[in-house]
C-alpha positions as CSV (number, residue, x, y, z in Angstrom):
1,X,-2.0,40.9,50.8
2,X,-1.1,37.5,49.5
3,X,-2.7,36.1,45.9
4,X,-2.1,32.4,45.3
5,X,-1.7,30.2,41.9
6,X,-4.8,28.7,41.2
7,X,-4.0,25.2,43.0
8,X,-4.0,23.3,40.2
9,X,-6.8,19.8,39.0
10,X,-6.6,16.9,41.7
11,X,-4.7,14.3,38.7
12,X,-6.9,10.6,38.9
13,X,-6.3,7.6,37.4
14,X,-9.5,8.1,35.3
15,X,-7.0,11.2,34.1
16,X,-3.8,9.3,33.1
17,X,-4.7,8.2,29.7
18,X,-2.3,5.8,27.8
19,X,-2.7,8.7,25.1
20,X,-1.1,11.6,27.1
21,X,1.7,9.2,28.9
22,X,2.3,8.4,25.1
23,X,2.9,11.5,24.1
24,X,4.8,12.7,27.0
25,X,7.2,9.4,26.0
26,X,7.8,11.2,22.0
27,X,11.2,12.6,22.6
28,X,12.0,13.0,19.0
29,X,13.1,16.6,18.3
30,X,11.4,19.0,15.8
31,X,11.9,22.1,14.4
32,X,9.3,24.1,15.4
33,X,9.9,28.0,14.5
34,X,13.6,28.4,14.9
35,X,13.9,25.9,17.9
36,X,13.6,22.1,18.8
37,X,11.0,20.9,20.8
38,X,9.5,17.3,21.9
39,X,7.1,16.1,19.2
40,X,4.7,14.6,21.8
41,X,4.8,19.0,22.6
42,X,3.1,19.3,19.0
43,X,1.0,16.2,18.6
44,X,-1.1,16.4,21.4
45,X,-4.5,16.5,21.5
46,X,-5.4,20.0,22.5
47,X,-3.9,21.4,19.3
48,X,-5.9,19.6,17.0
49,X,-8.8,20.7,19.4
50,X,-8.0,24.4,18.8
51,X,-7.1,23.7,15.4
52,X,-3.5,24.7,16.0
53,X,-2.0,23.6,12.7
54,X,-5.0,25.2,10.8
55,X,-4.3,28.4,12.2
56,X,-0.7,28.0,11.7
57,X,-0.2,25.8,8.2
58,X,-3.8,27.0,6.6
59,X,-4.0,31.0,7.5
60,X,-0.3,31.2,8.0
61,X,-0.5,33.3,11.8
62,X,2.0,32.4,14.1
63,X,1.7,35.7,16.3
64,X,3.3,38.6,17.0
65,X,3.6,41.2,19.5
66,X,4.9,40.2,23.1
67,X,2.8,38.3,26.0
68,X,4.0,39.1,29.6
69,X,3.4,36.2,31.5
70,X,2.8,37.1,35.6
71,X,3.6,33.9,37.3
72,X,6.3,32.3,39.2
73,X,8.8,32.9,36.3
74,X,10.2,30.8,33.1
75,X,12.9,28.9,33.0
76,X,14.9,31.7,30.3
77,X,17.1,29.1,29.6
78,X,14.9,26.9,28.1
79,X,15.7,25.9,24.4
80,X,12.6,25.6,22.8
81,X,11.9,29.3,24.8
82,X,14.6,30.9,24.8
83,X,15.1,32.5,21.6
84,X,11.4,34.1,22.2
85,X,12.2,35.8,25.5
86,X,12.6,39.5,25.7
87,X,14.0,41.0,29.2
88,X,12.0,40.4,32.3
89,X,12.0,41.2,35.8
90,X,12.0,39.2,39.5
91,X,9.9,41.9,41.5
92,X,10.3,39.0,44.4
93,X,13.9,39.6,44.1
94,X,14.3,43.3,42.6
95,X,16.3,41.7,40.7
96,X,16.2,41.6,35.7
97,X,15.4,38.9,34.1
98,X,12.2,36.3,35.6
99,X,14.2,32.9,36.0
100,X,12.6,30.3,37.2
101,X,15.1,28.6,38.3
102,X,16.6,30.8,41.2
103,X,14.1,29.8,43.4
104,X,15.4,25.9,44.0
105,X,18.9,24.3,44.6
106,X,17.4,21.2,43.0
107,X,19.8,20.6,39.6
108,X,19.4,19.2,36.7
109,X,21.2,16.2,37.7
110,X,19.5,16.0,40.7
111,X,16.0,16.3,39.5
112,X,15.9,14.9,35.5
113,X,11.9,15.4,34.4
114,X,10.0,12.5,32.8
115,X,13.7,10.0,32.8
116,X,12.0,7.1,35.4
117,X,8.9,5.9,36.9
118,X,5.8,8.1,36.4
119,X,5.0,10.4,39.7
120,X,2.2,12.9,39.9
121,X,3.1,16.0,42.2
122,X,-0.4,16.6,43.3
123,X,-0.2,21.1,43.1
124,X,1.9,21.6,40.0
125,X,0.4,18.1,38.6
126,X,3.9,18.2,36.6
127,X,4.7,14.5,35.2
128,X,7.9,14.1,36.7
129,X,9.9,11.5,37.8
130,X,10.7,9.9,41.6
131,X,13.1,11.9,42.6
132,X,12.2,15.2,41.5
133,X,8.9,14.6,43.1
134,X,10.1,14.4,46.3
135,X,11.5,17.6,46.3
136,X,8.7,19.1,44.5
137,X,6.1,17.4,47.4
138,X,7.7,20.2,49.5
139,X,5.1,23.0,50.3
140,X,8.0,25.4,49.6
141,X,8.7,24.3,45.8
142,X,4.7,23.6,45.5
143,X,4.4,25.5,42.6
144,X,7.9,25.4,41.0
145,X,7.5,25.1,37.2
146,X,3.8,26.6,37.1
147,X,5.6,29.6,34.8
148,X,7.6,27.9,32.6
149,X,4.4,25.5,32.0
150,X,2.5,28.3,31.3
151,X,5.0,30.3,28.8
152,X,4.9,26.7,27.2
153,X,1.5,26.7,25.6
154,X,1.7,29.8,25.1
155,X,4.5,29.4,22.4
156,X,2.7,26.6,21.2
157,X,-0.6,28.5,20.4
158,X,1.5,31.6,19.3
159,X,5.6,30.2,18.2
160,X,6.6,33.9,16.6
161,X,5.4,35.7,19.4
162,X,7.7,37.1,22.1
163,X,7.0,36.4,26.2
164,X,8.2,38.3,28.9
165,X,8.7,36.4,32.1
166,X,7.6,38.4,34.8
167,X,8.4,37.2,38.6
168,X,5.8,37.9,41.1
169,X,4.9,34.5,42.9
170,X,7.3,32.0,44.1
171,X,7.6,28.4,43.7
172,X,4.9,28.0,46.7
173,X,2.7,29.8,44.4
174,X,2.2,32.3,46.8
175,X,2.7,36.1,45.9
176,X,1.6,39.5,47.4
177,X,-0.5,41.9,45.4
178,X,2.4,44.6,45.4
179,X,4.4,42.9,43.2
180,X,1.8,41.7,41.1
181,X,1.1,45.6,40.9
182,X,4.3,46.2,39.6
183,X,4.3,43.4,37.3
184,X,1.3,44.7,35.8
185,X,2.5,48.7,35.6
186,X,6.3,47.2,34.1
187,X,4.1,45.1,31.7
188,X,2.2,48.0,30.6
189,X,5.3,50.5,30.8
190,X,7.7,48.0,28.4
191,X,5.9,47.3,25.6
192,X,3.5,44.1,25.8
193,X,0.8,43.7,24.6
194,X,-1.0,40.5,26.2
195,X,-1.3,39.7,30.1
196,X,-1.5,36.1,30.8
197,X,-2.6,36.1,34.2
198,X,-2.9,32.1,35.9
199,X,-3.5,33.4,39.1
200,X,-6.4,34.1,41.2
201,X,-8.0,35.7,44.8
202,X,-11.7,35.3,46.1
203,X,-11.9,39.1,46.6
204,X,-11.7,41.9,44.2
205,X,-9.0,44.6,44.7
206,X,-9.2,48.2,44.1
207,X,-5.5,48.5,43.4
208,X,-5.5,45.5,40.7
209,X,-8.7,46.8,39.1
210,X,-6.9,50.0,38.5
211,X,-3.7,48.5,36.9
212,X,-5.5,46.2,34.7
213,X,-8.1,48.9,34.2
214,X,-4.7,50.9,33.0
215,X,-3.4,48.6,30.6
216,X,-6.2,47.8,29.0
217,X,-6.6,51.6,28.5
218,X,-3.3,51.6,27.4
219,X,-4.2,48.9,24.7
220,X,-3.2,45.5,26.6
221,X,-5.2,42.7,26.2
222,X,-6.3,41.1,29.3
223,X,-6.4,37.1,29.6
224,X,-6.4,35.5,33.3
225,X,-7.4,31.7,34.6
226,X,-11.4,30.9,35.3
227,X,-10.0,29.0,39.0
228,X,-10.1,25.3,39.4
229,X,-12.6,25.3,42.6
230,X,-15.0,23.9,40.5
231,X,-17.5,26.4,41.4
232,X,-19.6,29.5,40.1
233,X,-17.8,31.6,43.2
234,X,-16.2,35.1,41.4
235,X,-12.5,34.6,41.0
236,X,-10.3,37.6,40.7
237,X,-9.0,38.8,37.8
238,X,-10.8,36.7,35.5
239,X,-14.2,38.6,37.3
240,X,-13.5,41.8,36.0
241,X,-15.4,42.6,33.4
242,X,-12.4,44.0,30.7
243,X,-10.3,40.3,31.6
244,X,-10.7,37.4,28.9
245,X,-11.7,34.5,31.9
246,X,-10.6,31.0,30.5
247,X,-12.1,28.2,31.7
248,X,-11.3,24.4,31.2
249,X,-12.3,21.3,28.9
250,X,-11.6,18.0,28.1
251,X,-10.4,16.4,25.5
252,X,-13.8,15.6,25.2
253,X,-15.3,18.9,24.6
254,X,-16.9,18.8,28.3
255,X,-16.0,21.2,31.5
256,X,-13.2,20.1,33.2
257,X,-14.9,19.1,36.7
258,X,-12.4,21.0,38.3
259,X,-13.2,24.2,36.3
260,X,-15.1,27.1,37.4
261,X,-17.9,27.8,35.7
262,X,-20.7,30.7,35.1
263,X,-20.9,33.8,32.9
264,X,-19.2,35.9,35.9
265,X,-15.5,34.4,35.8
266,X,-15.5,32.5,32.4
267,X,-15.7,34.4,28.6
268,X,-14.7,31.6,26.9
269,X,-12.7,28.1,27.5
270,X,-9.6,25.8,26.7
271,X,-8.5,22.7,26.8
272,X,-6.5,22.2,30.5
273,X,-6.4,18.5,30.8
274,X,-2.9,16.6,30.5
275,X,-1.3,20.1,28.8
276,X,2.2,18.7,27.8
277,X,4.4,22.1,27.8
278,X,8.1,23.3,28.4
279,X,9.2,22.5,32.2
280,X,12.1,23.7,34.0
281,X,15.9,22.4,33.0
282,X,14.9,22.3,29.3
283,X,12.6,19.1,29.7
284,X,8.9,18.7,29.2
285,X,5.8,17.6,31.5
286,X,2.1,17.5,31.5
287,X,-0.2,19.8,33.3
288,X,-4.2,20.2,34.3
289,X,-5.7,23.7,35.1
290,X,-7.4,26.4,34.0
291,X,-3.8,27.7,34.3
292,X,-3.0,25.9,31.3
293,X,-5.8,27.1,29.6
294,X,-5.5,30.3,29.8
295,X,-2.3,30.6,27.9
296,X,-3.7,29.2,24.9
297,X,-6.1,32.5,24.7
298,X,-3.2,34.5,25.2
299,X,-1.9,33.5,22.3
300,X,-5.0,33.2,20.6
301,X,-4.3,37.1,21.2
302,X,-1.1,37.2,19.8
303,X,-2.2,35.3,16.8
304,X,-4.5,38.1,16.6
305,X,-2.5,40.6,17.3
306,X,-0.2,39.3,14.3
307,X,-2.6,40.4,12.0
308,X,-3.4,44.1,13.7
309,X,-0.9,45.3,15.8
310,X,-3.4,48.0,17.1
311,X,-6.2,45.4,18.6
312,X,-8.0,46.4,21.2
313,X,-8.8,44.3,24.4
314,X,-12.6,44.9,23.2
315,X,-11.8,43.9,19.8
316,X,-9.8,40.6,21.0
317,X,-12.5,39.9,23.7
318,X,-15.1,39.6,20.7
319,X,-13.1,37.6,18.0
320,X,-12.4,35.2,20.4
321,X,-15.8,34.3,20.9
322,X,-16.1,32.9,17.7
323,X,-16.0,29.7,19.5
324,X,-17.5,26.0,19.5
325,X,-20.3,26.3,21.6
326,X,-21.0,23.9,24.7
327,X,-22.8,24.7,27.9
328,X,-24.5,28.1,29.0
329,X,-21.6,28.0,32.4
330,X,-19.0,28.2,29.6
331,X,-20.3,31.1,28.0
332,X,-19.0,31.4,24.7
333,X,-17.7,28.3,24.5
334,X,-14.3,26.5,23.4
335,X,-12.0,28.3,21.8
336,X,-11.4,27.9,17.7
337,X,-8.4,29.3,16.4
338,X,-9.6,29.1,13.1
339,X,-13.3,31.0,13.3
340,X,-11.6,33.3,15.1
341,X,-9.1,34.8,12.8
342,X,-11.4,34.1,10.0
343,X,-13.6,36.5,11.9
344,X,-10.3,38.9,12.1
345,X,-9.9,38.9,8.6
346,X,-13.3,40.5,7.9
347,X,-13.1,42.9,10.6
348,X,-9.4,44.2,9.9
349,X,-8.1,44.4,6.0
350,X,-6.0,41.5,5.2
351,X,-2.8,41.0,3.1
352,X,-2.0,37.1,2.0
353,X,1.3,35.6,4.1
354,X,3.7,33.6,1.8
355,X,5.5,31.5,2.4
356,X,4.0,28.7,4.4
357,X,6.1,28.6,7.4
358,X,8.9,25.5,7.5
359,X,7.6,23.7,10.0
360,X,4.3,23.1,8.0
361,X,6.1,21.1,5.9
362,X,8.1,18.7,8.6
363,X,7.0,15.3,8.0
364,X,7.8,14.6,11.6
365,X,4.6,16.1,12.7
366,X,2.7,15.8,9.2
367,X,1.7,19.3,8.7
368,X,1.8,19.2,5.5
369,X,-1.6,18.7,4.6
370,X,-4.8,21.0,6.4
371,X,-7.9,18.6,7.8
């Protein structure tokens, strides 16, 4: 039975804002946690949205604990991931380790992200240039990048936390519930502690009920993608009533108009327009989805998880709701980083972190000071 990537926002001009082509151009290099990454990667809006650096400079919690990350894989040789990757599996190969980058022939070379004119491939909505959007334009590489995208934001949201690339779609963002299975029960079986799930199907299943309904017995926290169908329709996982659903917003504080909406998908929701995150053969690119936004909750979990290794999925589910507040289709609202482990830190008893982590004090991004 085939499940499908959520087919990513249809990009418009009304989308490509000066600001995020900007951003996308800020190649400088940063330190950030032990590996370099593009500054326009820390800058963007979204953080600031989430209060990011708050989080990070102010309460001093990066994360901990590891997010498996059920997509079409990570590019595991990624520098600004790399170091943060613990051993996954291919379950669409049978094969260790979740690259990405088995599924194409395109090379680096062939295919250099974000070094020419701007192109918009219209499923993955990656910024890329000409000629790797021709090849990406192909329904069979559709999807390529989708994972390492997603594993992007969430070492942004949550840099000392470890992610587990798990392979059960491939670059057409097309998978089959089997292997999702097995991602799920090899998730549960080696240790993470967070599903990031950016996926969806129109139908529940018995089968992925029970697996999710396992790890989150097990003490997984569950976090999957609202659907960009811009409807109130159920979408599966995020439907099931133990999975964190994320919807999308602007950078506006709106729903994304792509985003579904409506108590039964959708707990709470992220910013998932123009996402700048890792992409394939070490570059960066920019992203809309609820895809995109789900990630940032998963490491809102981690950053959570930092500060009580033993949090439950219930536990999680309710912290992060200690959220802005918008419309009643969004439910709790937009995620704040800040209220939330503020909320943590009366629930579970808390132990001051020293010293404020390097990065706070890079004057390249100006962390140095907490708005």
């Amino acid at each position: 039975r085939p499940v499908h990537i959520a087919q990513d926002a249809t990009w418009t001009s009304s989308q490509s804002s000066a600001a995020v082509l900007d951003q996308l151009w800020n190649r400088t290099l940063v330190t950030y946690y032990g590996t370099t990454a593009w500054e326009g990667y820390l800058q963007q809006p979204a953080n600031d949205i989430v209060r990011l650096r708050d989080t990070h400079c102010g309460l001093r919690e990066t994360g901990a604990g590891v997010v498996a990350v059920i997509d079409t894989g990570v590019d595991t040789d990624h520098p600004t991931l790399k170091p943060w990757l613990v051993d996954g599996y291919d379950f669409t190969r049978n094969v260790s380790g979740g690259n990405e980058t088995a599924d194409t022939s395109v090379k680096q070379s062939s295919a250099a992200v974000l070094d020419g004119v701007y192109a918009v491939n219209s499923s993955t909505l990656a910024v890329v240039d000409q000629s790797s959007a021709a090849v990406l334009d192909d329904p069979g590489q559709a999807d390529f990048g989708h994972g390492t995208m997603v594993a992007g934001v969430v070492h942004l949201a949550a840099p000392t936390a470890k992610i587990m690339p798990l392979k059960s779609f491939g670059p057409d963002g097309q998978g089959y519930t089997s292997d999702i299975l097995r991602a799920l029960y090899y998730a549960t079986q080696k240790g993470a502690k967070v599903l990031n799930m950016s996926f969806s199907r129109p139908t529940s299943s018995a089968e992925l009920k029970r697996a999710i309904d396992n790890a989150v017995g097990k003490g997984l926290i569950a976090v999957a993608s609202a659907g960009n169908d811009g409807s109130s329709s159920a979408a599966y996982p995020a439907a099931y009533g133990n999975v964190i659903g994320v919807a999308s917003t602007s950078n506006a504080d709106t729903r994304s108009s792509f985003s579904n909406y409506g108590t039964t998908d959708v707990w709470v929701a992220a910013p998932g327009e123009g996402i700048i995150t890792t992409y394939p053969w070490g570059s960066f690119a920019a992203a809309w989805g609820t895809s995109f936004s789900a990630p940032y909750v998963s490491g809102e979990a981690a950053l959570l998880v930092g500060m009580q290794n033993g949090a439950s999925n219930s536990q999680v589910s309710s912290l992060v709701s200690h959220a802005k507040r918008l419309t009643y289709d969004l439910n709790y609202g937009r995620v704040d980083f800040y209220q939330a482990i503020q909320a943590g830190r009366s629930l579970w008893p808390y132990a001051p972190k020293y010293p404020v982590p390097d990065t706070c004090s890079t004057s390249a991004i100006d962390w140095s000071e907490i708005q």
